[in-house]
C-alpha positions in Angstrom: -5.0 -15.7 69.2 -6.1 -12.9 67.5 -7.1 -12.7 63.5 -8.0 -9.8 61.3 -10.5 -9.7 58.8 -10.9 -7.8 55.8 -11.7 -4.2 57.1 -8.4 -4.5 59.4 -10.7 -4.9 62.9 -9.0 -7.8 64.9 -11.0 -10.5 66.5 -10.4 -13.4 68.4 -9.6 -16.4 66.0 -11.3 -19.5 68.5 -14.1 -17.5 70.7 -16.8 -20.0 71.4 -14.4 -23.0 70.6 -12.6 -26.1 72.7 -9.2 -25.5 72.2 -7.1 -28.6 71.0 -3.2 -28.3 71.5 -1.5 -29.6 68.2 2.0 -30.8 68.2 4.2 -32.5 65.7 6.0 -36.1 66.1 8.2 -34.9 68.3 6.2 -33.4 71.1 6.4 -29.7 70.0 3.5 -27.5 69.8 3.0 -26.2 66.4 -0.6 -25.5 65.9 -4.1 -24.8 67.7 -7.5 -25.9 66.8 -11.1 -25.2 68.0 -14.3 -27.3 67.6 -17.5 -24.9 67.6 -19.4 -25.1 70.9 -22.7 -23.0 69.8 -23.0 -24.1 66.3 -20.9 -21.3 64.4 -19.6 -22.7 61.2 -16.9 -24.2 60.1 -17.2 -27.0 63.0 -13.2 -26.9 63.2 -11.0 -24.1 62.5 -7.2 -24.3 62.9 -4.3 -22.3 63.2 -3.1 -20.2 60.1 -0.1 -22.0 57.8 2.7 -20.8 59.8 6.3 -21.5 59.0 5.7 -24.4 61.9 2.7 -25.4 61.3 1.5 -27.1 57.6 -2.2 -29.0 57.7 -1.6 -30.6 55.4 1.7 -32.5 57.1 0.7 -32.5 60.7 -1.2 -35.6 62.1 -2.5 -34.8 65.7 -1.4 -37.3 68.7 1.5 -39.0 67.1 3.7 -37.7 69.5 1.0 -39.6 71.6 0.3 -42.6 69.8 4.2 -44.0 69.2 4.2 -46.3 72.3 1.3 -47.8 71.1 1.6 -48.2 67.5 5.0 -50.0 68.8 2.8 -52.5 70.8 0.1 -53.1 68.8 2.6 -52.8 65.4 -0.4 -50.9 63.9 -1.6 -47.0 63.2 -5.2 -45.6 63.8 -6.1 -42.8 62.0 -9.7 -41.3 62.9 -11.7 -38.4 61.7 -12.0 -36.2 64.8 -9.9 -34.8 67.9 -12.7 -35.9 69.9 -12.3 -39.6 68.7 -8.5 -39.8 69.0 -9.1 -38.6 72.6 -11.8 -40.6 73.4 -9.9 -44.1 71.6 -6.6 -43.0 74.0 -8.9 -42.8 77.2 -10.3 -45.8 76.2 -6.8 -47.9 76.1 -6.6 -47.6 72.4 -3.6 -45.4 72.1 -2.6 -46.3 68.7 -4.3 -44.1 67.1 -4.1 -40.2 65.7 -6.2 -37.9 63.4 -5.4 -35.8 60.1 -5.5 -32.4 61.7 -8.9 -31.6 60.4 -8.4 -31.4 57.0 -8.8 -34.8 54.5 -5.6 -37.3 54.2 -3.0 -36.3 52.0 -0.3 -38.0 50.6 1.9 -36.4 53.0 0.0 -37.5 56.0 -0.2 -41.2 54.0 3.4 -41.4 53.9 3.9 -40.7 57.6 1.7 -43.5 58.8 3.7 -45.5 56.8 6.9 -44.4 58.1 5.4 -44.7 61.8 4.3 -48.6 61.2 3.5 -50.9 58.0 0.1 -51.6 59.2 -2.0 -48.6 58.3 -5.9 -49.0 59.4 -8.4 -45.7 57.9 -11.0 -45.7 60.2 -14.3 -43.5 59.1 -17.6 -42.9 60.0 -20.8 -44.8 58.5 -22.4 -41.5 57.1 -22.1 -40.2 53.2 -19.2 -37.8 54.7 -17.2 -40.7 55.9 -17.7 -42.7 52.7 -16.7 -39.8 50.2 -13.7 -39.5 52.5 -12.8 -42.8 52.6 -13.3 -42.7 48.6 -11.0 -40.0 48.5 -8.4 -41.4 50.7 -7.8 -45.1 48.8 -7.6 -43.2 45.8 -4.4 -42.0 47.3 -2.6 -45.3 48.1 -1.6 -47.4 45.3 1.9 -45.7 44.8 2.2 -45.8 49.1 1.4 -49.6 48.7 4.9 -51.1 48.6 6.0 -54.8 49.6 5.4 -54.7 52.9 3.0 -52.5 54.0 -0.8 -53.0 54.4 -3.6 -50.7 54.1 -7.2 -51.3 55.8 -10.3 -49.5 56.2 -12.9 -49.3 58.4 -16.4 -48.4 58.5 -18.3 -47.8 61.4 -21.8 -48.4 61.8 -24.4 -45.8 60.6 -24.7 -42.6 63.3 -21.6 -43.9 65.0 -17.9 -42.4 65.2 -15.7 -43.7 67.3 -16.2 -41.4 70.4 -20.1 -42.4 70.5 -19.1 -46.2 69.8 -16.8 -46.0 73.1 -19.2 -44.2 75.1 -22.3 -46.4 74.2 -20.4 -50.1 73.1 -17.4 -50.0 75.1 -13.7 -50.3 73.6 -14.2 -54.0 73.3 -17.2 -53.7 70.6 -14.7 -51.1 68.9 -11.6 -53.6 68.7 -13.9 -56.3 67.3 -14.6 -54.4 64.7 -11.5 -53.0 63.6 -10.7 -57.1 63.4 -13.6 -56.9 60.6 -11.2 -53.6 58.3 -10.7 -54.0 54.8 -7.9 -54.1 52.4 -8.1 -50.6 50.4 -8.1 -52.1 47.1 -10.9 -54.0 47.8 -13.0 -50.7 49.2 -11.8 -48.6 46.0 -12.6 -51.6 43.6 -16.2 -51.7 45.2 -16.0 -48.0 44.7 -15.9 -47.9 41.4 -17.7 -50.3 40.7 -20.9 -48.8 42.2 -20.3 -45.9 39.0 -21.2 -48.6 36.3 -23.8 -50.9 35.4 -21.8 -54.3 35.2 -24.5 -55.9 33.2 -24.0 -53.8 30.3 -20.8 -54.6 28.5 -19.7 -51.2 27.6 -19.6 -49.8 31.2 -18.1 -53.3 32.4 -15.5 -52.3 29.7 -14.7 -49.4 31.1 -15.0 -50.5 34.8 -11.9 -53.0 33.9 -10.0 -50.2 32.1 -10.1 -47.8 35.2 -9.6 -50.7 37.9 -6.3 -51.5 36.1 -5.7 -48.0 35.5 -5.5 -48.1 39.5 -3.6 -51.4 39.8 -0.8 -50.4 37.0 0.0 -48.1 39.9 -0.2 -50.2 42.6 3.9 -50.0 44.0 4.0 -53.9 45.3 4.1 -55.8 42.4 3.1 -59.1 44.3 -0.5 -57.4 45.2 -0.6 -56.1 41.6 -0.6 -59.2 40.3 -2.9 -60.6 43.1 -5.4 -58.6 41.5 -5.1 -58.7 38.4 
């Protein structure tokens, strides 16, 4: 695939990459991506927004992961290509990865729609956290009766392809057991921004955690909280 930068000279979009197929729910190719083997920057680069291919809507092996998120009645979603392969080689086939770019509501949705049991699995590292930050922020109007949301963090150093190859898939499975629900995770969030001692950022702590649970679409866990 060839690109052209700003002077008009074409070059070739993935050299020095591993190229990842990237097909939609139903099995067709839509997209490409590349993960950096010699340390150019950015580590991933992906195909250009085409007319059939949109980032932000795409979630890579779902095609993949159907018959298992059937069996196991949950979804998976990782941070890498790497992991999602390494997790299906491994026997957990369940789960599928955001494309390379951070969950959007989009991408929330379509867990949703693929199973009610959504588990956000990210890596022990300041990265994973801020994502996982990002990511709860996005669910109280997805939480409606019926469907859960968990997350997962993974021991510092580890993702889930080094996990597998050093701790087996058996060490993995235990701990996705261990996930949490996401309004616990964004509660503990925000609470790490305050000084709960002091009665004026306590104050405000409550008024933003129930700015988050007014939004909260199962009214049941809204009032569980409350």
């Amino acid at each position: 695939i060839l690109g052209r930068a700003d002077d008009g000279r074409l070059y070739e979009r993935f050299r020095g990459r591993v190229i990842f197929a990237i097909r939609d729910g139903r099995g067709r190719l839509c997209g490409l991506a590349g993960r950096s083997i010699d340390g150019r920057e950015p580590k991933y680069l992906n195909s250009p927004e085409t007319p059939l291919y949109h980032k932000a809507q795409v979630l890579f092996a779902l095609d993949r992961a159907r018959a298992g998120i059937r069996r196991t009645g949950k979804v998976l979603l990782v941070e890498g290509y790497l992991d999602v392969i390494t997790l299906h080689q491994s026997g957990i086939d369940n789960a599928v990865e955001a494309s390379g770019t951070a969950l959007g509501e989009t991408q929330l949705e379509t867990l949703f729609r693929a199973s009610s049991e959504v588990i956000l699995c990210f890596d022990g590292d300041r990265a994973g956290r801020a994502a996982a930050q990002r990511a709860v922020a996005l669910s109280p109007t997805h939480l409606r009766p019926g469907r859960l949301l968990r997350v997962l963090f993974l021991p510092e150093g580890e993702d889930p392809d080094s996990l597998l190859r050093h701790q087996g898939a058996e060490v993995f499975t235990q701990l996705l057991a261990g996930a949490r629900p996401a309004v616990d995770v964004f509660l503990e969030f925000l609470a790490t921004e305050y000084d709960l001692r002091q009665g004026d950022e306590l104050a405000q702590y409550r008024r933003q955690a129930r700015a988050f649970l007014d939004k909260l679409a199962d009214p049941d866990l809204r009032e569980v909280y409350r």
